[in-house]
Biopython code that builds the backbone (N, CA, C, O; Angstrom):
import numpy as np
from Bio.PDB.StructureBuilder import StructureBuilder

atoms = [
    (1, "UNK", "N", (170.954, -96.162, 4.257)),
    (1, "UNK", "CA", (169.869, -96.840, 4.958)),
    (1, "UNK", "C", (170.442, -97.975, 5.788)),
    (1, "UNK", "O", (171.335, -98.708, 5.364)),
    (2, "UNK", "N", (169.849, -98.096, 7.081)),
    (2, "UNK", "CA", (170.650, -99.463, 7.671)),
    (2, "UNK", "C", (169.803, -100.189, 7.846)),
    (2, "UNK", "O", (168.643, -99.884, 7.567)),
    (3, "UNK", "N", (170.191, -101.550, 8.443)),
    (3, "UNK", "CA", (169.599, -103.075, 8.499)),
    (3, "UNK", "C", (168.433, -102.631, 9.027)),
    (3, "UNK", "O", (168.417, -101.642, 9.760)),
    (4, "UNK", "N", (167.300, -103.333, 8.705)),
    (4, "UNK", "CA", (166.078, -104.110, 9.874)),
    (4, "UNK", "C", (165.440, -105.331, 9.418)),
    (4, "UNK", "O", (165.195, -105.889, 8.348)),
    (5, "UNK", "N", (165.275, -105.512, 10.617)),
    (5, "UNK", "CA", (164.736, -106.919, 11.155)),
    (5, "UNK", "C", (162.921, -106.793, 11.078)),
    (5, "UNK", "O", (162.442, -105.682, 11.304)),
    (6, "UNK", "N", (162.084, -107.828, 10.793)),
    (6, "UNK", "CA", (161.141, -107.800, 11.192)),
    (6, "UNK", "C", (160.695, -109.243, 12.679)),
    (6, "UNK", "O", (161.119, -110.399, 12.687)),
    (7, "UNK", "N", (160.157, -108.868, 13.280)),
    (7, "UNK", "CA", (159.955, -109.618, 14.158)),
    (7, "UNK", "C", (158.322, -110.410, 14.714)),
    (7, "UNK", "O", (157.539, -109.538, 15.092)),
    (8, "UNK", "N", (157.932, -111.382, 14.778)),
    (8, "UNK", "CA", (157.373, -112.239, 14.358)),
    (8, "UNK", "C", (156.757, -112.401, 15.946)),
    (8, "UNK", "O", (157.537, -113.079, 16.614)),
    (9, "UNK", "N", (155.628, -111.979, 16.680)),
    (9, "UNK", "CA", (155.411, -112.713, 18.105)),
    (9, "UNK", "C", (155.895, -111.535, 18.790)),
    (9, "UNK", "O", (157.071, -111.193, 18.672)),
    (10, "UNK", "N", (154.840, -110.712, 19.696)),
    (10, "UNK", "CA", (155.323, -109.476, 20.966)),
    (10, "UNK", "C", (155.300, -110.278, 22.364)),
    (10, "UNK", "O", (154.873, -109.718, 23.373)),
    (11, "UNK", "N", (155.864, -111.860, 22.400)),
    (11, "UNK", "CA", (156.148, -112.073, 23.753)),
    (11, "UNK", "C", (157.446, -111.730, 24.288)),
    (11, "UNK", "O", (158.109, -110.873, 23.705)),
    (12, "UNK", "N", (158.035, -112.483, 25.673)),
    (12, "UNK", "CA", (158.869, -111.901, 26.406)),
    (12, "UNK", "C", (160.564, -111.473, 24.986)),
    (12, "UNK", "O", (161.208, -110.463, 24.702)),
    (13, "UNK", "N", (160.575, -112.854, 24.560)),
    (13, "UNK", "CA", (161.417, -112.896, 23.078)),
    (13, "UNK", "C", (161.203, -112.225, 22.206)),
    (13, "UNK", "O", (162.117, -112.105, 21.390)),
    (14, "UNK", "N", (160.271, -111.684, 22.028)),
    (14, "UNK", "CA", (159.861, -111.091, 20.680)),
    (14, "UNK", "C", (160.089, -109.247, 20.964)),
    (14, "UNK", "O", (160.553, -108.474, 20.125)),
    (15, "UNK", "N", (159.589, -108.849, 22.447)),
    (15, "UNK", "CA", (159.753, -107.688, 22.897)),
    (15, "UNK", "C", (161.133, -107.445, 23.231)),
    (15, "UNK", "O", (161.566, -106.293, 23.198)),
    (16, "UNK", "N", (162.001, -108.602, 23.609)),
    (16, "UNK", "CA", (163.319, -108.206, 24.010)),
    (16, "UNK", "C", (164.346, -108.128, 22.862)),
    (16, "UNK", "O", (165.327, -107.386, 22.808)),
    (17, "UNK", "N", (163.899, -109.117, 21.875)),
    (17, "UNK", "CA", (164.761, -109.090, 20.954)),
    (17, "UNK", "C", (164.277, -107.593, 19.835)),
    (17, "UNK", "O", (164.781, -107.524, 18.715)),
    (18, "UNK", "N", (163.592, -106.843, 20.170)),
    (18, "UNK", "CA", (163.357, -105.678, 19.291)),
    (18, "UNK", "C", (163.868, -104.437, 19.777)),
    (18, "UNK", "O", (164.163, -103.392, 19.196)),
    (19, "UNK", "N", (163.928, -104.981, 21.641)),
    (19, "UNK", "CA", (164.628, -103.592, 22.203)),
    (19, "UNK", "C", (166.027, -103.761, 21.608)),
    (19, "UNK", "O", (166.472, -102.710, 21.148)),
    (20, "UNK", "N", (167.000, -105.051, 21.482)),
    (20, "UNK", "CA", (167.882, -105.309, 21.704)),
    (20, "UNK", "C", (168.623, -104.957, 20.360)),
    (20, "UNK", "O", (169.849, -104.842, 20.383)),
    (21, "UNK", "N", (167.786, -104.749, 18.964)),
    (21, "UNK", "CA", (167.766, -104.622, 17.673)),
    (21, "UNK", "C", (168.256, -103.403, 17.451)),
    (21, "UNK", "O", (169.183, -103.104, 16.699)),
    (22, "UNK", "N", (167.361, -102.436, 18.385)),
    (22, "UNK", "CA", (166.942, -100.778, 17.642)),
    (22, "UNK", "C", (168.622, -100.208, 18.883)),
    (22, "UNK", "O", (169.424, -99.285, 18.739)),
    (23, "UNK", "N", (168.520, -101.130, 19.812)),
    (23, "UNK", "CA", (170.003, -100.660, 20.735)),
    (23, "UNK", "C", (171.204, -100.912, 20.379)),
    (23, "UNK", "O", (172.201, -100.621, 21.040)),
    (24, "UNK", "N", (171.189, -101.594, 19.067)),
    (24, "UNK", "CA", (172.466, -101.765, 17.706)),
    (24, "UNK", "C", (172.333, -101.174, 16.766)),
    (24, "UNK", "O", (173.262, -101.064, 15.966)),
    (25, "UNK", "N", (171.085, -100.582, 16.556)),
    (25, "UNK", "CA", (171.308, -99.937, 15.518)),
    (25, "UNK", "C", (170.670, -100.262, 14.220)),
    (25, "UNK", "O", (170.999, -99.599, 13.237)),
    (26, "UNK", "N", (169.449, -101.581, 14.064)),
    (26, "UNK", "CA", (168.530, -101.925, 13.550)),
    (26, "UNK", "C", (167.587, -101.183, 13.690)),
    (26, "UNK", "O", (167.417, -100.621, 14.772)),
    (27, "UNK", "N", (166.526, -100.944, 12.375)),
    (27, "UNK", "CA", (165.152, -100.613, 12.194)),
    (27, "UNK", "C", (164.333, -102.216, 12.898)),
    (27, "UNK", "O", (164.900, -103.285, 12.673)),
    (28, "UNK", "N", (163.170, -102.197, 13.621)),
    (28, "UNK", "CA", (162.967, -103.161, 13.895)),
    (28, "UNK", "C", (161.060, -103.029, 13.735)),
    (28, "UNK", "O", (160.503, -101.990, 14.091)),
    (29, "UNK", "N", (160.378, -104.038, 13.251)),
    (29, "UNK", "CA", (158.771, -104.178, 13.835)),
    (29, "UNK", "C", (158.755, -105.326, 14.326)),
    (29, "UNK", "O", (159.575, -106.242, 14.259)),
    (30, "UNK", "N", (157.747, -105.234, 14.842)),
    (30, "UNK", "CA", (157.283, -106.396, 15.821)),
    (30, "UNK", "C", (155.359, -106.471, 15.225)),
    (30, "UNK", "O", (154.462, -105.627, 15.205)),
    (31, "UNK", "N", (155.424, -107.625, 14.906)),
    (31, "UNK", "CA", (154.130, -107.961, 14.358)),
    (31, "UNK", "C", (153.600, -109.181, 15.309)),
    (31, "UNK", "O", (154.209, -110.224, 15.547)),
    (32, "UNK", "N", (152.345, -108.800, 15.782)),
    (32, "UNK", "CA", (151.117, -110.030, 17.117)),
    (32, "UNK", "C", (150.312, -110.102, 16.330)),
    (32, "UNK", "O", (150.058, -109.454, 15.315)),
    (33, "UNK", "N", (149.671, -111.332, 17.042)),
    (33, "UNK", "CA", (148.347, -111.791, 15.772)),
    (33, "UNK", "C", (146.887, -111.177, 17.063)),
    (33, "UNK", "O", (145.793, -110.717, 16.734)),
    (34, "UNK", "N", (147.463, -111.419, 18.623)),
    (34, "UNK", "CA", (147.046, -110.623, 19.469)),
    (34, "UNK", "C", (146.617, -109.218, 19.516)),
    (34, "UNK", "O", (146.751, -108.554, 18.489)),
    (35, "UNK", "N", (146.145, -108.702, 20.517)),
    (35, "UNK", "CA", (145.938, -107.195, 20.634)),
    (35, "UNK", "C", (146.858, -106.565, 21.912)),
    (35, "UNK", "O", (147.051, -105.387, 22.210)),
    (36, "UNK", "N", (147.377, -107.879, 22.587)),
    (36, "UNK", "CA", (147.973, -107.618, 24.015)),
    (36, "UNK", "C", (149.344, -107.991, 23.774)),
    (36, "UNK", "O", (149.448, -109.171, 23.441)),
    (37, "UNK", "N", (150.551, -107.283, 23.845)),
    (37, "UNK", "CA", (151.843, -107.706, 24.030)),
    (37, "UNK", "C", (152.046, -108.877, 25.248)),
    (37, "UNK", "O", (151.221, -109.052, 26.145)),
    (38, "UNK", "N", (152.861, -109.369, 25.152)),
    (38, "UNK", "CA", (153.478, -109.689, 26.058)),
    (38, "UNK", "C", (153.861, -111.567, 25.834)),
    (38, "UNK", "O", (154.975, -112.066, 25.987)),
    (39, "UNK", "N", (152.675, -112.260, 25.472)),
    (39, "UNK", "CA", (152.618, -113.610, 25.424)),
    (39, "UNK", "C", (152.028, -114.101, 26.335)),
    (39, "UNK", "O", (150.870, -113.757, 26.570)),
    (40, "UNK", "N", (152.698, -115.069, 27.110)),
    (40, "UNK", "CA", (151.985, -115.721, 27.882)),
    (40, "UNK", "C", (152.359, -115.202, 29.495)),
    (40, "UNK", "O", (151.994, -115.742, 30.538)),
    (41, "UNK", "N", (153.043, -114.214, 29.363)),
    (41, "UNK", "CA", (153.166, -113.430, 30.140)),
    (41, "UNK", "C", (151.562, -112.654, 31.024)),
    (41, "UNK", "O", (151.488, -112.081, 32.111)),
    (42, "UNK", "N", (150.573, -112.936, 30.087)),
    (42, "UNK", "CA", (149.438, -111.583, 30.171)),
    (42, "UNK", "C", (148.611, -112.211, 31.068)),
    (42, "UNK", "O", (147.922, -111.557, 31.849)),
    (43, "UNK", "N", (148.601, -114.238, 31.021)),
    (43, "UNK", "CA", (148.181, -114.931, 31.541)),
    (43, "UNK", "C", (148.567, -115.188, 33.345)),
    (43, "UNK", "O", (147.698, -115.592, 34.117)),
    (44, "UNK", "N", (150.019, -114.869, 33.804)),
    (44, "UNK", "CA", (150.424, -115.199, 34.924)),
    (44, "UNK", "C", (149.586, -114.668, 36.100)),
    (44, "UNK", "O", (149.232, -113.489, 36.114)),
    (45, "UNK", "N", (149.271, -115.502, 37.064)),
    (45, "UNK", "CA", (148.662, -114.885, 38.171)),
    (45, "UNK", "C", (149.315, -115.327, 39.605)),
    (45, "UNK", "O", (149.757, -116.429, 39.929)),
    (46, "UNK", "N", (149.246, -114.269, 40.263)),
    (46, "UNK", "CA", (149.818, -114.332, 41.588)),
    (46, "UNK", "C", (149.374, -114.075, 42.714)),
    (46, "UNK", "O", (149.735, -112.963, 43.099)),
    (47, "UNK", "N", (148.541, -114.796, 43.638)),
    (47, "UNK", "CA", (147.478, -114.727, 44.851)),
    (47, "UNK", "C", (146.647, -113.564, 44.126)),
    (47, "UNK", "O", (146.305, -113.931, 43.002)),
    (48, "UNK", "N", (146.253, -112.355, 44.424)),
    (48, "UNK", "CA", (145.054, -111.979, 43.696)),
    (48, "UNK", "C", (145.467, -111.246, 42.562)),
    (48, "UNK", "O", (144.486, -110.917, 41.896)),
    (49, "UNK", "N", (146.658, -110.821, 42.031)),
    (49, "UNK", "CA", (147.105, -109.905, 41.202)),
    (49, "UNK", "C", (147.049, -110.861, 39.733)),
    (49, "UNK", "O", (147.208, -112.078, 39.636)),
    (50, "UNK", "N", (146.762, -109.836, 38.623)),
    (50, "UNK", "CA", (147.020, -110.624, 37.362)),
    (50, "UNK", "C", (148.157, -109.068, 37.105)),
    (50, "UNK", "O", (148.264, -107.936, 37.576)),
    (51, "UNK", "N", (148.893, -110.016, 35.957)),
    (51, "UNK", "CA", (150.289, -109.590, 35.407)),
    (51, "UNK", "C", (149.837, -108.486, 34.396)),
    (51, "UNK", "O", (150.677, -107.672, 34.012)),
    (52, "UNK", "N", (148.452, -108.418, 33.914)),
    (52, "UNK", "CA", (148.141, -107.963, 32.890)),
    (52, "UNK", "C", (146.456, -107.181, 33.357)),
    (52, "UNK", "O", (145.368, -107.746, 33.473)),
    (53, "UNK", "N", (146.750, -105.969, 33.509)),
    (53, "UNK", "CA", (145.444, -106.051, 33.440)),
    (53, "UNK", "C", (144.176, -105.000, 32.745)),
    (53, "UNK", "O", (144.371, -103.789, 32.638)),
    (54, "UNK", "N", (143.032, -105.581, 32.355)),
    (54, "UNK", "CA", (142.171, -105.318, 31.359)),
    (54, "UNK", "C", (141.761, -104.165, 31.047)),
    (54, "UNK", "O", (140.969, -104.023, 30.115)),
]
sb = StructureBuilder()
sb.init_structure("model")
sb.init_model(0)
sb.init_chain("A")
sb.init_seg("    ")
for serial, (resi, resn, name, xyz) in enumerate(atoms, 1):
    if name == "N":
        sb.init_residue(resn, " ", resi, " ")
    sb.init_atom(name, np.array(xyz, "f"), 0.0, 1.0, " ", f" {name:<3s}", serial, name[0])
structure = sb.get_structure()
């Protein structure tokens, strides 16, 4: 059986550090208290575009 990690928060850190886990060779989850990945990412807006959308 090999290592895993559990991971805490699906923002930009939380999603990268799980790709970055399972691409070494870790079992990895990722647990949000959210329904939307990302963080505060979901919030960014740019003239009319949102980053995230519903």
């Amino acid at each position: 059986m090999g290592q895993s990690l559990i991971i805490i928060g699906a923002g930009i850190a939380g999603l990268a550090t799980g790709c970055y886990a399972q691409m070494n060779g870790y079992q990895s989850q990722i647990f949000e208290k959210h329904n939307k990945p990302g963080g505060l990412c979901t919030a960014w807006r740019r003239q009319e575009m949102l980053a995230y959308a519903d």
